[in-house]
C-alpha positions as CSV (number, residue, x, y, z in Angstrom):
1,X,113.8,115.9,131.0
2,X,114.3,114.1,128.0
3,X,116.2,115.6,125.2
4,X,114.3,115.9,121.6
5,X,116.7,113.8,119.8
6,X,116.6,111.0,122.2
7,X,112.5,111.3,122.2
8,X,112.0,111.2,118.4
9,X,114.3,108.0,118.1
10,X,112.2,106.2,121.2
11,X,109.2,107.2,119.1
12,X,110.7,106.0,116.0
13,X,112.2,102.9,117.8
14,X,108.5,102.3,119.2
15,X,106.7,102.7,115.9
16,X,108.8,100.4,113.8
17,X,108.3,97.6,116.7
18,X,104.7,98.3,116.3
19,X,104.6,97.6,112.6
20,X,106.6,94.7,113.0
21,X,104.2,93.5,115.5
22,X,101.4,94.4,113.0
23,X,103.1,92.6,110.0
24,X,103.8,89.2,112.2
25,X,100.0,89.2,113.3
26,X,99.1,90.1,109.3
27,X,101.2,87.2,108.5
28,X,99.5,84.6,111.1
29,X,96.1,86.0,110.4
30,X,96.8,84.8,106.3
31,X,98.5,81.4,107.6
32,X,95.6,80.5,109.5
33,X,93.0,81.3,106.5
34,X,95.2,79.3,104.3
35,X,95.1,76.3,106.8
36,X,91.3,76.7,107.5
């Protein structure tokens, strides 16, 4: 069984890649309006 500590920081590790994913798509969506 996991530990807390090393849960929380796979949860944190796992949201901040989610927003990063987020932000990348964000940023394509606007690139591709600006070219269309």
């Amino acid at each position: 069984m996991m530990d807390a500590v090393a849960f929380l920081h796979s949860q944190v590790i796992q949201i901040k890649q989610g927003h990063r994913y987020m932000n990348m798509s964000e940023r394509l969506r606007i690139l591709e309006a600006n070219h269309g």
